[in-house]
Backbone as XML, in Angstrom:
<?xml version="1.0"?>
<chain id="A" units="angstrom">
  <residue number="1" name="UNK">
    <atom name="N" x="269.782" y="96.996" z="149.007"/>
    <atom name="CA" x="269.033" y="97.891" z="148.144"/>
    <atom name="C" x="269.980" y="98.724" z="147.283"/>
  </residue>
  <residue number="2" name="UNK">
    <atom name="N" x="271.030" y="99.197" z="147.802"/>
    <atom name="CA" x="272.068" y="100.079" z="147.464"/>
    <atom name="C" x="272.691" y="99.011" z="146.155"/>
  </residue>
  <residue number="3" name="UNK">
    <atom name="N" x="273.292" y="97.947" z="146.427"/>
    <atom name="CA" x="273.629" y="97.236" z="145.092"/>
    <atom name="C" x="272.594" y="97.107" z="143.867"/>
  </residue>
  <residue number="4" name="UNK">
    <atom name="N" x="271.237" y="96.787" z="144.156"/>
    <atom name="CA" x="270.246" y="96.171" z="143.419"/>
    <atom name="C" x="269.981" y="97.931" z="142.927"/>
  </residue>
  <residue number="5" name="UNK">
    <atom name="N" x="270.217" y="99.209" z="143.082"/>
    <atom name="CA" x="269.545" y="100.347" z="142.397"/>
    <atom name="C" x="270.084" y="100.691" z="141.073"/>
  </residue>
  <residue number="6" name="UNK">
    <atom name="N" x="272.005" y="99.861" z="142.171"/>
    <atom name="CA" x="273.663" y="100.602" z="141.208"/>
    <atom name="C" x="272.980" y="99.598" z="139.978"/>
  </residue>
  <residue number="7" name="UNK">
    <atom name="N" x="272.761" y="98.561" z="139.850"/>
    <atom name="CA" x="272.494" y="97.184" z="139.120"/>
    <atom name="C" x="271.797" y="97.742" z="138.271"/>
  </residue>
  <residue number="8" name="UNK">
    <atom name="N" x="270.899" y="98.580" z="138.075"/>
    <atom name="CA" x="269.614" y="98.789" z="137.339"/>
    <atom name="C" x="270.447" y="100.176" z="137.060"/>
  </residue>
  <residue number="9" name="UNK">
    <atom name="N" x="271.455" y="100.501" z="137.028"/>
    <atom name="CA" x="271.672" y="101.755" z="136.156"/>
    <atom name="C" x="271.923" y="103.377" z="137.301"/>
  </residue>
  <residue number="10" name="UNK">
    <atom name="N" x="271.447" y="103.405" z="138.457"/>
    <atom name="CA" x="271.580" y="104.460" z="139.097"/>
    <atom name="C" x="272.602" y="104.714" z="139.820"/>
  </residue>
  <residue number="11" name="UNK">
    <atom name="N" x="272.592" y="105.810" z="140.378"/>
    <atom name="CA" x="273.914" y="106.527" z="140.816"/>
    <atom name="C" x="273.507" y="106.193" z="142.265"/>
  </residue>
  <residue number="12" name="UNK">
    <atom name="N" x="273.789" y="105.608" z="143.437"/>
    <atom name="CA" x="273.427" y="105.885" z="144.948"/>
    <atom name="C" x="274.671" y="106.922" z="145.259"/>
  </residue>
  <residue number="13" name="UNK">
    <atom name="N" x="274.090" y="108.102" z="145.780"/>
    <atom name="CA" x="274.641" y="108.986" z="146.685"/>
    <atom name="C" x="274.551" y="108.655" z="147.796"/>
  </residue>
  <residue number="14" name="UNK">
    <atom name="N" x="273.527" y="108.193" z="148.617"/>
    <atom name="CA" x="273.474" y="108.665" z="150.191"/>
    <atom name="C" x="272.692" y="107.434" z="150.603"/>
  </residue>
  <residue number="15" name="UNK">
    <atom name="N" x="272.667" y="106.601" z="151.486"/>
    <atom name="CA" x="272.014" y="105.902" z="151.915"/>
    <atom name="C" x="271.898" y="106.198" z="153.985"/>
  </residue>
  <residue number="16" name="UNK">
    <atom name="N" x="270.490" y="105.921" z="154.260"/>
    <atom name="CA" x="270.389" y="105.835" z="155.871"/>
    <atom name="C" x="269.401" y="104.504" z="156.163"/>
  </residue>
  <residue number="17" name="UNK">
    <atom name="N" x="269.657" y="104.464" z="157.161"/>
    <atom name="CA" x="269.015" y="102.709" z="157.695"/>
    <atom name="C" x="268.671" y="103.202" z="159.280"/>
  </residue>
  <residue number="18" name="UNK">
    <atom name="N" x="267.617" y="102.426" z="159.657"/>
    <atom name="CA" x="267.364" y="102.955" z="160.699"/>
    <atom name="C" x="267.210" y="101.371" z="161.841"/>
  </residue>
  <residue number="19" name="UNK">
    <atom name="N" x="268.389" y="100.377" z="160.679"/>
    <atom name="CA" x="268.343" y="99.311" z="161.557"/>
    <atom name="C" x="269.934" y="99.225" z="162.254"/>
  </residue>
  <residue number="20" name="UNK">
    <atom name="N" x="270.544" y="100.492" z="161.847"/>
    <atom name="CA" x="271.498" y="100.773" z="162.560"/>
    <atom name="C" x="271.345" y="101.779" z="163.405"/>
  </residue>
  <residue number="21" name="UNK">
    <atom name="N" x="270.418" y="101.621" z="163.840"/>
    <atom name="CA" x="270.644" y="102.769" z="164.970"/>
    <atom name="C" x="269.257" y="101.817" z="166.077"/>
  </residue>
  <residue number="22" name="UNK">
    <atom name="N" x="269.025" y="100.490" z="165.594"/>
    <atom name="CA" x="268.113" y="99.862" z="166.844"/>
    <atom name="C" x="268.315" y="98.436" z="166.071"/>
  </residue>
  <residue number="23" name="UNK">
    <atom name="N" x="267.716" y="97.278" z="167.582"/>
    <atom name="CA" x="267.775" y="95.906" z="166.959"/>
    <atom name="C" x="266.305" y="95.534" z="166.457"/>
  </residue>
  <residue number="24" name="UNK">
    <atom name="N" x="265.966" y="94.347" z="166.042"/>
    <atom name="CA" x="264.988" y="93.877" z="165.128"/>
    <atom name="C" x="263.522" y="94.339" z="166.670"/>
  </residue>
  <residue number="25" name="UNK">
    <atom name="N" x="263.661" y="93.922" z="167.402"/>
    <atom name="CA" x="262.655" y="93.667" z="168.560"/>
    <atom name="C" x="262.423" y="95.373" z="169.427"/>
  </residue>
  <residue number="26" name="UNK">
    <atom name="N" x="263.384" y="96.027" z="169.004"/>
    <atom name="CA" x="263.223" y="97.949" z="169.109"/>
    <atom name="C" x="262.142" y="98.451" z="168.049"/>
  </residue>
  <residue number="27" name="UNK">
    <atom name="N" x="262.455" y="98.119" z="166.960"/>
    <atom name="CA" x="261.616" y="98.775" z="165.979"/>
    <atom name="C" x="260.271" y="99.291" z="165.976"/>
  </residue>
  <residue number="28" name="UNK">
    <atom name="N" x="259.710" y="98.454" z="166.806"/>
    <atom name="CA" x="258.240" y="98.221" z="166.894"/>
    <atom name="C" x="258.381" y="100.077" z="168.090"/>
  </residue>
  <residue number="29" name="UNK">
    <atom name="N" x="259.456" y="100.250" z="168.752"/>
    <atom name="CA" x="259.279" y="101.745" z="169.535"/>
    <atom name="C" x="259.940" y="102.735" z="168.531"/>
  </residue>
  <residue number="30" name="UNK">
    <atom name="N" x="260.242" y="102.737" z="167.647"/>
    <atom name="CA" x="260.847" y="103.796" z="167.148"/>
    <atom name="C" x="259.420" y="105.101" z="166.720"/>
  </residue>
  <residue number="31" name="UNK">
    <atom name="N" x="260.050" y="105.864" z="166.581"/>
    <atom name="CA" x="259.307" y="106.967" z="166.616"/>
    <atom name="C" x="258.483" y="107.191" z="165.112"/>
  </residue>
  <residue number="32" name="UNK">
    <atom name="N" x="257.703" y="107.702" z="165.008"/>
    <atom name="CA" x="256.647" y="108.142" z="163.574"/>
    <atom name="C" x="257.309" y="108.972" z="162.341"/>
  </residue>
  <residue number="33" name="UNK">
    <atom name="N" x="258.183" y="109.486" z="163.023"/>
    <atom name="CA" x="258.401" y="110.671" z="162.295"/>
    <atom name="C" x="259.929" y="110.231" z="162.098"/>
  </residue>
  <residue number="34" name="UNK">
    <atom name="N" x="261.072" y="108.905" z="162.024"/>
    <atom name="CA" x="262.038" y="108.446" z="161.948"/>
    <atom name="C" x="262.312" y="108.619" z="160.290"/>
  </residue>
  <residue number="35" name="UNK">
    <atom name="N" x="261.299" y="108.204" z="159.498"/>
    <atom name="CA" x="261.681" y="108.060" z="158.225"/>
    <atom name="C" x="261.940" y="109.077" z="157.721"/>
  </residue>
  <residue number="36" name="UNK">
    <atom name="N" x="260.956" y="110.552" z="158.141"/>
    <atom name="CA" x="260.806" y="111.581" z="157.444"/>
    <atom name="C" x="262.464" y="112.738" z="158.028"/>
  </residue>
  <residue number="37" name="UNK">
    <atom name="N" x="262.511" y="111.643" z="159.181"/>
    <atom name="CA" x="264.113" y="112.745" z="159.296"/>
    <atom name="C" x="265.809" y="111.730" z="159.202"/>
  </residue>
  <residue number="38" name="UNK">
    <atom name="N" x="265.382" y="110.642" z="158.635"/>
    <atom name="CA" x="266.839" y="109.969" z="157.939"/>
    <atom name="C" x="267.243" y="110.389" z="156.498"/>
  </residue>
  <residue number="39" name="UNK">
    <atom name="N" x="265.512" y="110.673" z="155.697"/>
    <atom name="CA" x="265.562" y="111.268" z="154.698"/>
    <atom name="C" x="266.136" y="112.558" z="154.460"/>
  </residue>
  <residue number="40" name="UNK">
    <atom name="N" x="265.494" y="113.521" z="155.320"/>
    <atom name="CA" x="265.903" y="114.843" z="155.371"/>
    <atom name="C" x="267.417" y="115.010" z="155.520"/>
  </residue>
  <residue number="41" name="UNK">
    <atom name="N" x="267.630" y="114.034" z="156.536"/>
    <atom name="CA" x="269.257" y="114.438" z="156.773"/>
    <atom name="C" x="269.905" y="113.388" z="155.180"/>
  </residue>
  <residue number="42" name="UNK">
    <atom name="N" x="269.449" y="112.584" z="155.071"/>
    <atom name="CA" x="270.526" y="112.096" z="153.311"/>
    <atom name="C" x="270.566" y="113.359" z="152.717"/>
  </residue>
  <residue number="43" name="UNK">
    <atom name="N" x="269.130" y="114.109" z="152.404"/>
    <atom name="CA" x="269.192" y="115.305" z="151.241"/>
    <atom name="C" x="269.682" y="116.215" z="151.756"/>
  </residue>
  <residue number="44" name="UNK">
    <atom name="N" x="269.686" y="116.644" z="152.760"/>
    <atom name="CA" x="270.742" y="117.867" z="153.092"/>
    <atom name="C" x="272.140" y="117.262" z="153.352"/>
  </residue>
  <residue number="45" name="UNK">
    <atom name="N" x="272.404" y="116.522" z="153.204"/>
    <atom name="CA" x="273.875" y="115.776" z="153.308"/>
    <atom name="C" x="274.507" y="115.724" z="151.691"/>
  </residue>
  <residue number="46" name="UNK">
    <atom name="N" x="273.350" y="115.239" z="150.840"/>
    <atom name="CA" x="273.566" y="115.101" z="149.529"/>
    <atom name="C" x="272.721" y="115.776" z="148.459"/>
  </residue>
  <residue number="47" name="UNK">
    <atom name="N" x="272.729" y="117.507" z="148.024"/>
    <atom name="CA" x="271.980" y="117.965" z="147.761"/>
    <atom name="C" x="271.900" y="117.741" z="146.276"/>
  </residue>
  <residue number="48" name="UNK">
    <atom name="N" x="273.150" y="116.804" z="145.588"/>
    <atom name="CA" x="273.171" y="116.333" z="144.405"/>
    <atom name="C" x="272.173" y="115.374" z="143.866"/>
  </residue>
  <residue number="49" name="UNK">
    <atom name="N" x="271.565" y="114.621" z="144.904"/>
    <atom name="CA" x="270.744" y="113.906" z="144.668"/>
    <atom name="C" x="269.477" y="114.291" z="144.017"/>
  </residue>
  <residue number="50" name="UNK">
    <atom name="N" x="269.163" y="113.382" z="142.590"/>
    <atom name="CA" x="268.457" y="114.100" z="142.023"/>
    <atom name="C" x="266.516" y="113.927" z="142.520"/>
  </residue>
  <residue number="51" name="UNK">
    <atom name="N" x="266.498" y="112.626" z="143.673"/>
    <atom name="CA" x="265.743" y="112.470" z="144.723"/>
    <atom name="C" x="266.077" y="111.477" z="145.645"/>
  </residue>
  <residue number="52" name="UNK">
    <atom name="N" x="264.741" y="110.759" z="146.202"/>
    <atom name="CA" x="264.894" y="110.206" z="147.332"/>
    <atom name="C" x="263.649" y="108.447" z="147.444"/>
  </residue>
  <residue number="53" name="UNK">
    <atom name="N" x="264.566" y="107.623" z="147.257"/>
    <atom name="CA" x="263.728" y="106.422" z="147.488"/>
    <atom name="C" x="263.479" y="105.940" z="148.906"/>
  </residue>
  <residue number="54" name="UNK">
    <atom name="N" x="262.691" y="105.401" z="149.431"/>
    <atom name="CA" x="262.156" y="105.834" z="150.790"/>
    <atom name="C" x="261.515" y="104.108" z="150.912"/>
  </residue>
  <residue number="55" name="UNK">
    <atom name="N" x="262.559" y="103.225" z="151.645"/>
    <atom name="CA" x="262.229" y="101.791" z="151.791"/>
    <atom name="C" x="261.836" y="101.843" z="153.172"/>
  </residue>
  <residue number="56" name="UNK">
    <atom name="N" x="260.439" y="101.781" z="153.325"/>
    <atom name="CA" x="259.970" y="101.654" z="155.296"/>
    <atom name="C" x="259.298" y="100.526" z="155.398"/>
  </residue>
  <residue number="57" name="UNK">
    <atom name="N" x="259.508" y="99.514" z="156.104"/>
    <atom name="CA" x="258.968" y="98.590" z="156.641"/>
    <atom name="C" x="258.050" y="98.867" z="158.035"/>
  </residue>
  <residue number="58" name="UNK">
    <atom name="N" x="258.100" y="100.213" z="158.108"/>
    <atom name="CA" x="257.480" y="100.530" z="159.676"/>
    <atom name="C" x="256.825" y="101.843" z="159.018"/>
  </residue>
  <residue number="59" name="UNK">
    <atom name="N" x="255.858" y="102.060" z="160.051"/>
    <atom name="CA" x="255.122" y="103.128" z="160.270"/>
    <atom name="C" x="254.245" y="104.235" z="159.015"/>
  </residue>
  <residue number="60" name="UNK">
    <atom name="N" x="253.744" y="105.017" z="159.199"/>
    <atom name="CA" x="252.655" y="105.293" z="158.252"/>
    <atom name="C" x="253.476" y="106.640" z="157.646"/>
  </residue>
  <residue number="61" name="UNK">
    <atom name="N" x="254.219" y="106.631" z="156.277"/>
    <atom name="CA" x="254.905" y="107.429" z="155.492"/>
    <atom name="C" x="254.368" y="108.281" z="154.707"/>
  </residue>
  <residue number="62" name="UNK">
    <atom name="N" x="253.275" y="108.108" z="154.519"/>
    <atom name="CA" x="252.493" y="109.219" z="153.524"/>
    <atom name="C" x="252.439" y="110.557" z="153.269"/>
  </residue>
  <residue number="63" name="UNK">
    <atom name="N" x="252.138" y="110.768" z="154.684"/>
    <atom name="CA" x="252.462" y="112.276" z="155.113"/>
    <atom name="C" x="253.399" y="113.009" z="155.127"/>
  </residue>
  <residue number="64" name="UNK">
    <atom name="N" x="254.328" y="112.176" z="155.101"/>
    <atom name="CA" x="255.939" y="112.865" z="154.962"/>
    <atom name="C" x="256.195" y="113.324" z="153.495"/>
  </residue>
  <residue number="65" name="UNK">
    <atom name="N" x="256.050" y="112.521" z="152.502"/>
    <atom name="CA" x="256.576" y="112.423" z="151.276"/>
    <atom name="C" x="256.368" y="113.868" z="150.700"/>
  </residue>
  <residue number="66" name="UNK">
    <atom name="N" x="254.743" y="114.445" z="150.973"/>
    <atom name="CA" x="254.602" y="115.862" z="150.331"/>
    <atom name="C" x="255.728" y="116.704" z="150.886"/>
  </residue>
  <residue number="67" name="UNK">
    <atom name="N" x="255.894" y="116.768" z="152.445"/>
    <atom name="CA" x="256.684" y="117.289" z="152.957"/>
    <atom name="C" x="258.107" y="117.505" z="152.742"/>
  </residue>
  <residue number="68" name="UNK">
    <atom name="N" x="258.466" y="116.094" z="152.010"/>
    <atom name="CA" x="259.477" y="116.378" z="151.526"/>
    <atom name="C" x="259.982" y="116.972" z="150.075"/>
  </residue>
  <residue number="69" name="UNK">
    <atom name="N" x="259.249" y="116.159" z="149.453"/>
    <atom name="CA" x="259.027" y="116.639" z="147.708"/>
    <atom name="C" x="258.738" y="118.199" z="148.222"/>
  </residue>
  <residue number="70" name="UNK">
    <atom name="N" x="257.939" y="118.932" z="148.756"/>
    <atom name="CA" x="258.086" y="120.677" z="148.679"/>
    <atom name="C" x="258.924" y="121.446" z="149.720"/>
  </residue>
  <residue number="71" name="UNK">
    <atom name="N" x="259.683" y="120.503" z="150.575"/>
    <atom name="CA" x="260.816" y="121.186" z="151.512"/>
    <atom name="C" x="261.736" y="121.084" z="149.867"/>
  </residue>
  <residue number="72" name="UNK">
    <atom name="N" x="262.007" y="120.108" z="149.434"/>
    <atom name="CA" x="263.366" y="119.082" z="148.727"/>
    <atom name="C" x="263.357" y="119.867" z="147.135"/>
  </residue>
  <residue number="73" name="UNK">
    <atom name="N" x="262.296" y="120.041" z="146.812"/>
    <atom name="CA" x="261.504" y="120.333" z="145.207"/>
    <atom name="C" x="262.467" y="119.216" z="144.545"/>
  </residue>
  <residue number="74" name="UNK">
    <atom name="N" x="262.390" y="117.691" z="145.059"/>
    <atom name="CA" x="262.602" y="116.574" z="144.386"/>
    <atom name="C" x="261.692" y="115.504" z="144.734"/>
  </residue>
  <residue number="75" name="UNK">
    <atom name="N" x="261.415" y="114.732" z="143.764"/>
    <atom name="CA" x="260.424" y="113.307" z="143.855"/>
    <atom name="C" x="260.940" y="112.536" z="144.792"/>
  </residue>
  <residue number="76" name="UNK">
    <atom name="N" x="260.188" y="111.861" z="145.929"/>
    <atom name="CA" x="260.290" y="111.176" z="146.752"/>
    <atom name="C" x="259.332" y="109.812" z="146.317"/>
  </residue>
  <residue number="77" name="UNK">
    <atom name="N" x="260.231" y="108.670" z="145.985"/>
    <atom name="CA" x="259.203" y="107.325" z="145.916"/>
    <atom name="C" x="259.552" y="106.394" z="146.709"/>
  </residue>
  <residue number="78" name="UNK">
    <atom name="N" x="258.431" y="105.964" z="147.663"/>
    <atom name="CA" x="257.956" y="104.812" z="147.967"/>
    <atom name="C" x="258.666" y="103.199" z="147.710"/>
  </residue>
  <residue number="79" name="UNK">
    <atom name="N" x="259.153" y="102.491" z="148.065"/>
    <atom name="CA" x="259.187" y="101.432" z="147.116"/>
    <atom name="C" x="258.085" y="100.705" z="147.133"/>
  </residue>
  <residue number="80" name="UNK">
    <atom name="N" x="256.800" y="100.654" z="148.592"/>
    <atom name="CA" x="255.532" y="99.726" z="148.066"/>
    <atom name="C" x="254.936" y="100.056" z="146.626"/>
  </residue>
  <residue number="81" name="UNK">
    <atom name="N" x="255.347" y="101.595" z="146.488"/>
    <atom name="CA" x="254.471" y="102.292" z="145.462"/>
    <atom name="C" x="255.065" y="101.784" z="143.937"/>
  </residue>
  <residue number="82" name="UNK">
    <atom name="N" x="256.154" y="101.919" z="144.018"/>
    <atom name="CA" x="257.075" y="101.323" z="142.561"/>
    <atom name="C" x="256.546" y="99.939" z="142.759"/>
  </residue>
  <residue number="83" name="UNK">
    <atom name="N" x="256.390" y="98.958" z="143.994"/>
    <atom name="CA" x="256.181" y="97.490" z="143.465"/>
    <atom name="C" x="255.208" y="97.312" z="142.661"/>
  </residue>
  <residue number="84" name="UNK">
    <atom name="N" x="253.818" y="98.389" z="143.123"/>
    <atom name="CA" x="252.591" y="98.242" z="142.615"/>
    <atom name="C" x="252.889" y="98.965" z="141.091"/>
  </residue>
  <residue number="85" name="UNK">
    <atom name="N" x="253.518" y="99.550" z="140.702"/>
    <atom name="CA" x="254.123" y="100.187" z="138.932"/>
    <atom name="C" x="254.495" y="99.144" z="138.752"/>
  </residue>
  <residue number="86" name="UNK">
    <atom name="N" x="255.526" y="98.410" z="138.870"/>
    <atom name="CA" x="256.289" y="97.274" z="138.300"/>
    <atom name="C" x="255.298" y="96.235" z="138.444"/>
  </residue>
  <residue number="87" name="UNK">
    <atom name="N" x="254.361" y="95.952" z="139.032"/>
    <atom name="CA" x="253.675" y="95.024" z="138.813"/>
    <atom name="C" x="252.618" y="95.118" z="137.522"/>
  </residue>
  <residue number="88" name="UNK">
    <atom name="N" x="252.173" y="96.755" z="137.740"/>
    <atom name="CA" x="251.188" y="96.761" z="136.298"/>
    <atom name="C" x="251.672" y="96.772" z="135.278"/>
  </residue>
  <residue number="89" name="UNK">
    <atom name="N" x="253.055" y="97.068" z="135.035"/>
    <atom name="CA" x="254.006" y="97.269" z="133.976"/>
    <atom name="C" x="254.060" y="95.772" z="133.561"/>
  </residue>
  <residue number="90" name="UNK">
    <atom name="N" x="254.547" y="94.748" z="134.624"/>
    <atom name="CA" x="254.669" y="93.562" z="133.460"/>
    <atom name="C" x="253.313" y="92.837" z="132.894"/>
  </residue>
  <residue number="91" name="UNK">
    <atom name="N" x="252.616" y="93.366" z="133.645"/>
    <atom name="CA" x="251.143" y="92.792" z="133.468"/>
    <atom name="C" x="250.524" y="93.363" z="132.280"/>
  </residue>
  <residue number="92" name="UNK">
    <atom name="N" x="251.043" y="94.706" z="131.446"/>
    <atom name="CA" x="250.545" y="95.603" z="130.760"/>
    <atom name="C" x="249.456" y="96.163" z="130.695"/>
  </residue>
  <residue number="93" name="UNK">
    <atom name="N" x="249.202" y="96.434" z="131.976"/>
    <atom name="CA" x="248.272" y="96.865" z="132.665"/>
    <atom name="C" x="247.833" y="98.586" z="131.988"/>
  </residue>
  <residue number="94" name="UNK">
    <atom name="N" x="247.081" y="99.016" z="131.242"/>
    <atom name="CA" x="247.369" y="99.758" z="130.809"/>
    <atom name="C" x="246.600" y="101.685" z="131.738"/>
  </residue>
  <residue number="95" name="UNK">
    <atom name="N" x="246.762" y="102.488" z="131.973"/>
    <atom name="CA" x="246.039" y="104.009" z="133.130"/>
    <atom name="C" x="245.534" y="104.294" z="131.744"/>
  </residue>
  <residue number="96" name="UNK">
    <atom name="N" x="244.567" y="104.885" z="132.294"/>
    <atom name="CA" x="243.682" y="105.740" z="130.961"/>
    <atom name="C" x="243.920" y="106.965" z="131.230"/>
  </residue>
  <residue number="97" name="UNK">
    <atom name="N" x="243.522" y="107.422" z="130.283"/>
    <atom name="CA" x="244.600" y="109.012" z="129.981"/>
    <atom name="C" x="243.626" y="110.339" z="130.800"/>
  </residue>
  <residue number="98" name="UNK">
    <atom name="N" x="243.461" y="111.263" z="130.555"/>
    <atom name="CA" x="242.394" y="112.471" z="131.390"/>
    <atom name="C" x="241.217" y="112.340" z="130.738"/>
  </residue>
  <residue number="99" name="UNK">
    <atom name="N" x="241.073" y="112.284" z="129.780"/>
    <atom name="CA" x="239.898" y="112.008" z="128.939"/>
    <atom name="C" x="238.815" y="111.081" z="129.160"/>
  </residue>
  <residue number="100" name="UNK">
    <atom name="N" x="239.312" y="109.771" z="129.565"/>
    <atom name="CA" x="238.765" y="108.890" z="129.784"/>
    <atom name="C" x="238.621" y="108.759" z="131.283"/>
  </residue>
  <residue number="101" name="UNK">
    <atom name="N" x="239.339" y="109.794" z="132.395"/>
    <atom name="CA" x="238.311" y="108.970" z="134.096"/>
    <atom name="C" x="237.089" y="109.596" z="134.242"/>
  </residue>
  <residue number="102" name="UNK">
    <atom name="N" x="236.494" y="110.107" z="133.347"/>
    <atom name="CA" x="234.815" y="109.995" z="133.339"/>
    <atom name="C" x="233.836" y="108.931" z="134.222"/>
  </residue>
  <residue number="103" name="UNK">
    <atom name="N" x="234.645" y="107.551" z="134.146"/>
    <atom name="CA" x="233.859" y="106.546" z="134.561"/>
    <atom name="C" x="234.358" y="106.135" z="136.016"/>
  </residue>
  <residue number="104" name="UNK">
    <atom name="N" x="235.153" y="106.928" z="136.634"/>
    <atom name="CA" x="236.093" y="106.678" z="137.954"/>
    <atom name="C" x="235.488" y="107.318" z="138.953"/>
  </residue>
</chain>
């Protein structure tokens, strides 16, 4: 992930993995709240960072992200969430503006 971000133009400061710290067949016990504190510790490790991309293959992240974006007062994204942008993006998929979710 760290090569493929530098590739596209960004700076990586800080990276954490939480497949170094268990094997493939552990994962399934790791704890709920793992993502929301590998993160915490990158940004207080690297307060230069101007945020935080957040790749989880495990467990339910949602809840964290506010938590962090208003501990952090920096954007925290998802990468399921960017796949689903990059997907409407090549599709030219176009959001309607405030005006128009009348019909939503």
């Amino acid at each position: 992930m760290k090569i493929y971000f530098e590739n596209h133009g960004f700076k990586v400061v800080n990276t954490k993995s939480a497949c170094s710290k268990t094997t493939t067949l552990g994962k399934a016990k790791l704890p709920m709240n793992l993502p929301y504190d590998l993160a915490k510790e990158a940004l207080l490790e690297t307060p230069e960072a101007e945020g935080f991309i957040l790749h989880v293959a495990f467990g339910e992240v949602l809840p964290f992200i506010q938590c962090l974006e208003s501990e952090f007062g920096k954007p925290v994204i998802i990468d399921d969430v960017n796949y689903i942008w990059a997907g409407l993006k090549s599709s030219k998929h176009t959001v309607p503006n405030e005006g128009s979710r009348k019909n939503f």
